[in-house]
N, C-alpha and C positions, 0 to 999 in steps of 0.2 A: 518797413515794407515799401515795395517798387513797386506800383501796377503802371503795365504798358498797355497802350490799347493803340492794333495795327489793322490799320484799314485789309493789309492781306499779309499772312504767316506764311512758313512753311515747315510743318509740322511732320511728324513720320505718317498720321493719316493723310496726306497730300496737304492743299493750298487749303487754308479756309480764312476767310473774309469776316470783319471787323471782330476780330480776336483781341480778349484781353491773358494778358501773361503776368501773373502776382508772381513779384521775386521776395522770400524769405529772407532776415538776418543773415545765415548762413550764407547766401549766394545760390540758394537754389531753386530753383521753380516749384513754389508751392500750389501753385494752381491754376488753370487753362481753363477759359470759358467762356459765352459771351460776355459782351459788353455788360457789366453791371454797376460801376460806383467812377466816381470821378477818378482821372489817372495822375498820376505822377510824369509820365511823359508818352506822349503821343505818336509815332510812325505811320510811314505808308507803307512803307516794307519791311516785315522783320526777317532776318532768317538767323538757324545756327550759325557763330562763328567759328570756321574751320583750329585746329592746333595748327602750328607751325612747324613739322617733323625733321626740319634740319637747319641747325642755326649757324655758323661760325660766327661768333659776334662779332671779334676782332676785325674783323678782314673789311665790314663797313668802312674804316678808318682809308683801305686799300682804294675804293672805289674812282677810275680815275685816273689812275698812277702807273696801270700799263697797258696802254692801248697802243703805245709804239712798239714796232719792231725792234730786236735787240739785233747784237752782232750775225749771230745764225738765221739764218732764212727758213730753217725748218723752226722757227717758235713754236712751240705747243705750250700743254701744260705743267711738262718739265722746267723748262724757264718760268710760266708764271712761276711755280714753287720755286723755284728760289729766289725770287721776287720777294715771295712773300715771308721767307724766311730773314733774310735781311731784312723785313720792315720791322716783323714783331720782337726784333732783337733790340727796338729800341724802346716796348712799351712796359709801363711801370704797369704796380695793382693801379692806382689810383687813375692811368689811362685807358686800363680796360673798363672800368667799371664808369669811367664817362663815357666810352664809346658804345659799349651796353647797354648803357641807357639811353642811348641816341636811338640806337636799331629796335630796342623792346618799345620803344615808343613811335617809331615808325612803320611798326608792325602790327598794332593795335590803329594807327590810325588808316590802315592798309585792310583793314578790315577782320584779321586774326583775334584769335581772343586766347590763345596762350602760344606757349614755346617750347622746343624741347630743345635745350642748347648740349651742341655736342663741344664739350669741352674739355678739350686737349691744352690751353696754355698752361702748364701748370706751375712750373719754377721759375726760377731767376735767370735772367745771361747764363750761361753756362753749364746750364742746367742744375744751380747749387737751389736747393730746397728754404723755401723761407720757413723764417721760424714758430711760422703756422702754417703746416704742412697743406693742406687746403685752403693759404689766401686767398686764390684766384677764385675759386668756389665759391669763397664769402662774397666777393666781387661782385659776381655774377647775383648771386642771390640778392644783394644789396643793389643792385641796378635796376632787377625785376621789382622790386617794392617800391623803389620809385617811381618807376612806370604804372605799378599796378597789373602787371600783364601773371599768369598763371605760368607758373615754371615745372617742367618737367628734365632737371638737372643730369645728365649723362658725363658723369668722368671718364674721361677716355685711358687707356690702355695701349701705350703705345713703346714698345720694346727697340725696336732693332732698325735700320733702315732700310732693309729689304730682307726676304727670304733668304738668302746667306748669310742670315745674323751679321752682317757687318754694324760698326756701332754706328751711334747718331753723331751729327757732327753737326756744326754751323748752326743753326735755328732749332734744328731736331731734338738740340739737348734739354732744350725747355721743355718738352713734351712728357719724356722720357721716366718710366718706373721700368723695376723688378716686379712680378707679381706680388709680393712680400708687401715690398711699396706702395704698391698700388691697391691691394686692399685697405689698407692702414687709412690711406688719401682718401679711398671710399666712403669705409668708414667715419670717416671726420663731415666727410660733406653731407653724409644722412642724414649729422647729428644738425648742422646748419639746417639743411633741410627741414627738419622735424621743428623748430623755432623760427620759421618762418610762415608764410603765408598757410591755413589750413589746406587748402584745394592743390598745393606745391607737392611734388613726388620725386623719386629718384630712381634712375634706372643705371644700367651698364654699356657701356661700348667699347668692345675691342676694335683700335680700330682697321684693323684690315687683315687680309692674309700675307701680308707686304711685313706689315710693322709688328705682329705678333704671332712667333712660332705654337707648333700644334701643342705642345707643354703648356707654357702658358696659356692660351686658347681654353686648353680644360682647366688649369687650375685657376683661374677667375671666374669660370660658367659654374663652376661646383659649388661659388657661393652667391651664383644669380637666382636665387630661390622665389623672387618675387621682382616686379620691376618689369620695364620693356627690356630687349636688348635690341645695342642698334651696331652695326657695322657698314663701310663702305663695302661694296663687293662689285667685282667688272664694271669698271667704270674707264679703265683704259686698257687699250692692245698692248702695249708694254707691260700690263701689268697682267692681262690674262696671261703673256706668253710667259712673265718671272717665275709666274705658281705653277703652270703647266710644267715648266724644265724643274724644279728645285720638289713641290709633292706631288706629282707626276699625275695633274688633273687640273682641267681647270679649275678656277673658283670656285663658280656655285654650282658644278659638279660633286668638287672635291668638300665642300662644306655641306651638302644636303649626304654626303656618301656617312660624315665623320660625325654628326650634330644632328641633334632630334631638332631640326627647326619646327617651327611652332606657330603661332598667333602670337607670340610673346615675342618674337624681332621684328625688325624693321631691317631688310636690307638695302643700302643707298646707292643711290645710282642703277645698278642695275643696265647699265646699255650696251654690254658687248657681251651679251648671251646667244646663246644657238636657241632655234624655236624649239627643240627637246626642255633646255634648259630654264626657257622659258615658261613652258605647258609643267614643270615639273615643281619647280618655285611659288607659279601662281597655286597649287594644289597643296600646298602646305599647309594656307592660312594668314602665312608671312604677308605683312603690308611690303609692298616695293615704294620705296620712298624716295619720290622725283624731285628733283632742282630743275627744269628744266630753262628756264635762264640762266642759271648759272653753268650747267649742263652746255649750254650753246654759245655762251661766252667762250667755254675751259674747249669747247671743240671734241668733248668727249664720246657724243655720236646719238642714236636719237634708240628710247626706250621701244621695246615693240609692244606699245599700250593697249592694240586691238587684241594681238592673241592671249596677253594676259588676263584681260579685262574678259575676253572670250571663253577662257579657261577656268573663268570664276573667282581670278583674283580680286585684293584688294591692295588699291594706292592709296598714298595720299602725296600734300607737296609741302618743300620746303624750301625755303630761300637762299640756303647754305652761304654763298661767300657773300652775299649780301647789298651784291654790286648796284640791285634793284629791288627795293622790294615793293610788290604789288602784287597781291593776293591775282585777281583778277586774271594781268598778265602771266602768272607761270601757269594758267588753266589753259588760256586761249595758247600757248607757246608749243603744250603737249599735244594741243589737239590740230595744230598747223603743222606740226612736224609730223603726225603720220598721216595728214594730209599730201604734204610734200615727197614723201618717201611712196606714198603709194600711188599718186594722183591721184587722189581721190576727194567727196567731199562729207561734211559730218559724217566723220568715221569712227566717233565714239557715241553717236548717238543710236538709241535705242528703237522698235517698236512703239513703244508705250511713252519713252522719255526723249527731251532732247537732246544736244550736245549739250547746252550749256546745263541744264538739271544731270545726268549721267554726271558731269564734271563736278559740281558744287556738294551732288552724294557723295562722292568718292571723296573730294576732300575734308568733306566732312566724320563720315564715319571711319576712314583709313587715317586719319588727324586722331581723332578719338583713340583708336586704338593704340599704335604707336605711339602716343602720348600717355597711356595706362589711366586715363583722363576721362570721368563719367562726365561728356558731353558730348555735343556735336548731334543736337537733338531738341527741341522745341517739348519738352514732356517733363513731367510730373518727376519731381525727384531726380533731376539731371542738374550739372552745373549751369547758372546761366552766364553762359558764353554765348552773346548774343550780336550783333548787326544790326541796326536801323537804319532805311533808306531813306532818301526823297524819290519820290515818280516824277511828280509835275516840274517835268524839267524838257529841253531840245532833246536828251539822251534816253529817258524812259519814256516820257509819254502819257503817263500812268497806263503802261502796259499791261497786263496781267498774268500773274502764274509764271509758268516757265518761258514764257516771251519775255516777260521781264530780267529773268536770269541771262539768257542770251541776250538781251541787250546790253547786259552789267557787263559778262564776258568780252566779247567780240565789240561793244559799239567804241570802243576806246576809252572812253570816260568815265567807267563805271566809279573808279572810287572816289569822283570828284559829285557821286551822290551821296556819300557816306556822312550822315549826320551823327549817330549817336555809336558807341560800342561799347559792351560790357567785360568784363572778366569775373567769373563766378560772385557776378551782381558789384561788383564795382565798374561804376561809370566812370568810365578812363576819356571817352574819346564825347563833346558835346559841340555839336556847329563843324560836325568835322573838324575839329581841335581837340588834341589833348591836351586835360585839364592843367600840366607842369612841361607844356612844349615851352616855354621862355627858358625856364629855368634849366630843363636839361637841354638845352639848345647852345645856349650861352655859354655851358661848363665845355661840351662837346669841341665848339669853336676855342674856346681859350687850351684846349690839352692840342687840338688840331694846329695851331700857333707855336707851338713846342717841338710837334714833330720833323724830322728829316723824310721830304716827301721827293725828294730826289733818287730816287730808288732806280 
């Protein structure tokens, strides 16, 4: 047993004050109440620790490598991508699974307390299949056990290189199944899955209406019976306009017209919608699942979080290329961008809440869900995926309540309060260190040593 005792929580009943939190064997919160017996460890601040709802592990490796201009003057995110196709063309299993465990432990120490890794590297160079058709799976999962962080594994589905089935070529071949295939690959990674951590899950991602025709589309949803499903959708003008000409609809038009969406996807990115398409997505159920650093690195355009959030959606956020990760900063990023676009100011704050509480719910129970992940919640029988702060600092103050959260957010500093973090009651993260930062540090730097970063 873990008992925590937090000068202040925050609970689904609001804030309450000198709260103790008993964590079970299991990792679950067995019990909520005052202060009663000596603790195990001590906080000023607890809160839920958000999921992590979009990962690209690999691409942490990327971070760094293109900040210059290439030949064309129109750079976008067409050039990043092949950027980044030429990088991963040089990584082995044994590089991803260091560089995985670099970002799963920079993630927990960023203040997350699981992940939902969208994971498309799946073959060899040339897209020749290893002869354990889910190595990279095992990878991945063997990276998170290191870390200790909660995994919610997404094999991706990735067919063709654009709506003209034209094939994949260059970097893309890695990616690449038949449906056939890619159940098969599915299947393999559940069975990892299932002998790995207990709190660990597995879901589906096709990933886009770019990379996988309407065929395949249904014959991998036919066997999403259980699980999140997550897809990229409108995240670029080039790309609304491929679907628009080739199945004669936009995206998340053409995908709410063809597909019972649900509470059960998670659609990513989301930023080049019409406010129809917007008012109509948030009414689903569907988490919309924002990068928004990385969203403003790639130039992909800015989510419209007020009419969604207006309309009664739910978000949450994820780090995807991984260029930066900081819990914190991708809250403050989404709520300065429709600052920006609207002139305006706390414009996700609430009546009752502020911006920074509106932000920290959302990513917390929109994390929860798209992670298929009983957390993101301070309560009885949830996982403890947990946060412990310091106040008594120049950045909080010992602040209280939601003053405190908008200080974490917005003051700059927030995750340089981050003393303690759990993943369903493993303590990963103590003195703001994680417990095996030497050792996957170390390994990180020495596969980093290897690589060709001349890209």
């Amino acid at each position: 047993m873990q008992v925590i005792h937090a000068n202040q929580a925050l609970t689904p009943d609001g804030w309450q004050a000198d709260l103790e939190v008993m964590i079970g064997r299991d990792g679950r919160i067995v019990q909520i109440g005052p202060v009663s017996q000596t603790p195990t460890h001590r906080t000023a601040l607890l809160l839920p620790a958000p999921l992590n709802l979009h990962s690209h592990a690999f691409q942490r490796a990327m971070a760094g490598l293109t900040e210059a201009r290439g030949p064309d003057p129109r750079d976008s995110f067409w050039s990043w991508r092949r950027l980044m196709y030429k990088f991963l063309d040089q990584l082995t299993p044994e590089d991803v699974e260091a560089i995985a465990g670099l970002v799963f432990m920079e993630m927990l120490e960023a203040g997350y307390g699981a992940v939902a890794e969208f994971h498309y590297l799946h073959h060899d160079v040339g897209g020749r299949p290893y002869g354990t058709l889910a190595e990279m799976s095992e990878r991945i999962v063997a990276a998170s056990a290191q870390a200790g962080i909660g995994l919610t594994l997404l094999p991706v589905h990735y067919q063709y290189g654009g709506c003209d089935l034209r094939a994949l070529n260059g970097g893309q071949k890695r990616f690449g199944n038949d449906p056939d295939r890619f159940l098969r690959l599915h299947a393999d990674a559940a069975d990892i899955i299932a002998r790995s951590f207990a709190d660990n899950a597995i879901g589906m991602a096709p990933h886009s209406l770019r990379a996988v025709d309407p065929a395949g589309l249904h014959a991998i949803l036919t066997e999403a019976r259980s699980g999140p499903i997550h897809m990229h959708l409108a995240e670029q003008v080039a790309e609304v306009d491929e679907v628009l000409a080739h199945l004669g609809a936009r995206p998340t038009e053409w995908l709410l017209r063809n597909h019972p969406v649900d509470a059960q996807w998670c659609l990513i990115h989301c930023t080049q919608m019409t406010e129809a398409e917007t008012t109509a997505l948030a009414r689903t159920g569907a988490v919309a699942g924002l990068c928004p650093i990385t969203e403003s690195s790639l130039g992909d355009g800015i989510f419209n979080g007020t009419r969604y959030l207006g309309a009664g959606g739910t978000i949450g956020f994820g780090s995807d290329s991984n260029i930066h990760i900081t819990l914190f900063d991708e809250l403050k990023t989404l709520e300065y961008s429709q600052r920006l676009r609207d002139r305006s100011r706390a414009a996700l704050a609430m009546p009752d809440r502020s911006t920074g509480r509106v932000l920290h719910d959302a990513a917390t129970r929109g994390g929860a869900q798209a992670g298929g992940r009983d957390t993101g919640r301070i309560a009885v029988g949830a996982l403890a995926d947990l946060v412990g702060l310091d106040d008594d600092n120049e950045w909080l103050c010992n602040r209280p309540g939601d003053t405190a959260l908008d200080s974490l957010i917005f003051g700059g500093r927030g995750q340089s309060c981050i003393r303690d973090v759990w993943s369903a009651g493993r303590h990963v993260v103590t003195n703001g260190r994680h417990v095996r930062r030497d050792a996957i540090v170390d390994r990180y730097k020495l596969t980093m040593t290897r690589l060709e970063t001349d890209i």
